[in-house]
N, C-alpha and C positions, 0 to 999 in steps of 0.2 A: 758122590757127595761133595767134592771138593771144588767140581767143578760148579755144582749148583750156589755154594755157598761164596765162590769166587763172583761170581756173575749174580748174587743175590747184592754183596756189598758193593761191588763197582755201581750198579744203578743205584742204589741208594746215597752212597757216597757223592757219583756224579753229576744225579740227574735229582736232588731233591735239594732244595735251594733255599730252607729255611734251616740249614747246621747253623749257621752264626750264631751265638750264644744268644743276643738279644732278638731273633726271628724265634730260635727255638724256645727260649724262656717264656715268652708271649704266650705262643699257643699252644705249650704242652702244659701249663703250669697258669700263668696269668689269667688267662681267657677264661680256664673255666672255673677258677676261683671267683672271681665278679660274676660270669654267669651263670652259678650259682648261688649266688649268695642276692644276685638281682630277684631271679625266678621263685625262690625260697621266700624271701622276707614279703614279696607281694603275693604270694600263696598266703601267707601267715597272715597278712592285714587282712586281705579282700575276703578271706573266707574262712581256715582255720590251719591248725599246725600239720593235719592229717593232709590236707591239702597243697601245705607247702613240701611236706615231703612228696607227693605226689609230685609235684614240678619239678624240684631237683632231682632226684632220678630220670626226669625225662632228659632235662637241661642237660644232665652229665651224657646221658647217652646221644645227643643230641653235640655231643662238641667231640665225644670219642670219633661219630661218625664225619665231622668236620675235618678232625685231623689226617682221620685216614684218607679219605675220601678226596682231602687233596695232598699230602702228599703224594698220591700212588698216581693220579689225573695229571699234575705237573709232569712228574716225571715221563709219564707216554708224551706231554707234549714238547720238553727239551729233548726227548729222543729225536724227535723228528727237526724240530730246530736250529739241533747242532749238528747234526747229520749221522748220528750216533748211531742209528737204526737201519741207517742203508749200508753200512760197514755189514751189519748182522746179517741181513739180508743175501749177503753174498757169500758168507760161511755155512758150513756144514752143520753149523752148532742145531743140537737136538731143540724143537720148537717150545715142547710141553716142557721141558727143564728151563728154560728162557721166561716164560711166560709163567713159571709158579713159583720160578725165586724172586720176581719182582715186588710183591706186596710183604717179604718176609721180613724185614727191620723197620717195616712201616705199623708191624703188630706191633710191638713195644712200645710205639708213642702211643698209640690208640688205650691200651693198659691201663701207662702212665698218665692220662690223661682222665682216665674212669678212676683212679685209686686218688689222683687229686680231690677228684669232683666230691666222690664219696668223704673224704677227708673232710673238706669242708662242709658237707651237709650236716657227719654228724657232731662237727665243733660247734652248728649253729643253731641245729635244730634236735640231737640227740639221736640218735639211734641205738635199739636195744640188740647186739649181735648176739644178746644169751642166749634168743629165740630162734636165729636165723640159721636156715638151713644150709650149712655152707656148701656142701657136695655140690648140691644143686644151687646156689648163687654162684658158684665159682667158674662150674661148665658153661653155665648160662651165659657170662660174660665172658668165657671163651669163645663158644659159640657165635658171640652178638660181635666180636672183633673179629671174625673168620667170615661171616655172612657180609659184614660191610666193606670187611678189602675183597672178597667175591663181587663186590657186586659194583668196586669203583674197578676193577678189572677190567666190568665191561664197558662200566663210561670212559675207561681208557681208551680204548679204541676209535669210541667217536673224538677224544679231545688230538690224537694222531689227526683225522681229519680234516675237523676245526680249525687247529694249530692254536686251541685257547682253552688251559682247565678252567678257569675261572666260571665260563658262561655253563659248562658242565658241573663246578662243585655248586655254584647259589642254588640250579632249578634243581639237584638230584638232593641238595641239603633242604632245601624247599619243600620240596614233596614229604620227605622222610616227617622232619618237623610237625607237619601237617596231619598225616594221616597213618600214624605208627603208633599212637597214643601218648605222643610224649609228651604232652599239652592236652591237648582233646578226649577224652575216649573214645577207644573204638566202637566201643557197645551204642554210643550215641550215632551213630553214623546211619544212613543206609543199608540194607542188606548188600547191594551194589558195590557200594565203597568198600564196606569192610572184608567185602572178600578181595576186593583190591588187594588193603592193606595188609591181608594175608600174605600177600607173593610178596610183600616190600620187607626189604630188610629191617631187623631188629625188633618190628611187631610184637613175634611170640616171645624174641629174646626178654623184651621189656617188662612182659606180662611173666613170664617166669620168673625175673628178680624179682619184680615186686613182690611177686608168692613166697622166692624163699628168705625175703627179706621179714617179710610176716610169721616165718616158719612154717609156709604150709607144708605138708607131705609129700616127698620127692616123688609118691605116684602118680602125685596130680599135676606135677609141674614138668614131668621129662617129657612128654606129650608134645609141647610148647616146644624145648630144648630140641626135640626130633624135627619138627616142622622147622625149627629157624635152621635147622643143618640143613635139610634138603632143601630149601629155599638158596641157601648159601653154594651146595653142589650147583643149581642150574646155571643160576650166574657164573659161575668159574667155566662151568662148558661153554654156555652160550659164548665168552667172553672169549675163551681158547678157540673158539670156532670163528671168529669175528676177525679174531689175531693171525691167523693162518689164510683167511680169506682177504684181508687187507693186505697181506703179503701178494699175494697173486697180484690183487690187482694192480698193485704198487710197479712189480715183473714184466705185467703184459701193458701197461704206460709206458714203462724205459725209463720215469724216474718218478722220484717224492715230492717235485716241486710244482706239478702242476693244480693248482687248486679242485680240479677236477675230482680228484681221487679223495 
């Protein structure tokens, strides 16, 4: 444990590059105050109040996954930038303890980032928590922060690649935005699409806050809470398998610097 939590802070510490007070006041706190309060008040004009809380719940989960998504992406690609990764590569250190303390002080922005969001939704537009099903709103947002550092895990590895998060956070924030219902519903889509948007992170997560945000019945909402977990297990394999495989090939090159790899 000590050695996971040694090797969980050193990358976060070293390798995520928004600590500066005004990097990190921005987008853990700034950002999604305005994009909230943007998404919210044009839900409230264009259609109705039911609707603008529709939007800021998406909006909020929509910036948790922003922050996570790039912090944890940056830091695969200063790994490889600063030569961080090739050090590792040549140690004994156990792979799967490497590879599962990386997203673990990147959970707590993503949180703080949802408890802002929410904050401001309900100074703007009210929310009744008398109703709300907390057990289930709580996991759910456990879950919905666990499924989306799972799943920048695996964009991690293509941003080692690359040698750029950025072109990986816009299309995988992109997507998400798009087709997770955080804007759109799902129900409106395709049959196609929406099963898409089943494998994509935060999907079920979203549809179950909203359930227990209304109060629905935790039996009808852990269902959702189960699917965003296993959704969230694949991408961590797929992601650890991706990480172990980029190492090889990194091995059988003779180094990190050829674009090839």
């Amino acid at each position: 444990m000590y050695n996971f939590m040694v090797q969980a802070y050193a990358t976060y510490k070293g390798l995520f590059y928004w600590l500066s007070w005004m990097s990190y006041t921005t987008n853990i706190f700034g950002g999604p105050i305005v994009a909230v309060i943007t998404y919210s008040i044009l839900g409230q004009f264009a259609f109705s109040m039911e609707a603008a809380r529709y939007y800021g719940l998406g909006i909020i989960l929509n910036q948790m996954a922003f922050v996570i998504i790039s912090g944890i992406t940056q830091a695969y690609t200063y790994d490889r930038e600063l030569g961080t990764i090739s050090f590792f590569y040549t140690t004994p250190a156990n792979r799967l303890v490497n590879y599962l303390s990386r997203p673990l002080f990147h959970l707590p922005n993503g949180l703080l980032v949802f408890g802002t969001g929410l904050t401001t939704l309900w100074l703007l537009l009210g929310i009744d928590f008398g109703i709300m099903n907390w057990p289930a709103f709580i996991l759910a947002v456990l879950i919905a922060a666990f499924s989306v550092a799972a799943f920048s895990q695996l964009l991690g590895i293509f941003t080692i690649i690359i040698r750029d998060w950025t072109h990986a956070m816009v299309v995988s924030t992109g997507i998400l935005f798009i087709f997770t219902g955080m804007i759109i519903p799902v129900e409106s889509f395709p049959p196609a699409l929406q099963g898409f948007a089943g494998v994509l992170p935060i999907t079920n997560a979203l549809s179950a806050i909203r359930s227990a945000i209304s109060g629905t019945a935790s039996s009808a909402i852990y269902i959702s809470i189960l699917r965003e977990a296993i959704v969230g297990i694949v991408y961590l394999t797929i992601g650890f398998l991706g990480f172990v495989f980029f190492e090889k090939v990194a091995k059988r090159n003779g180094t990190l610097e050829r674009d090839e790899i």
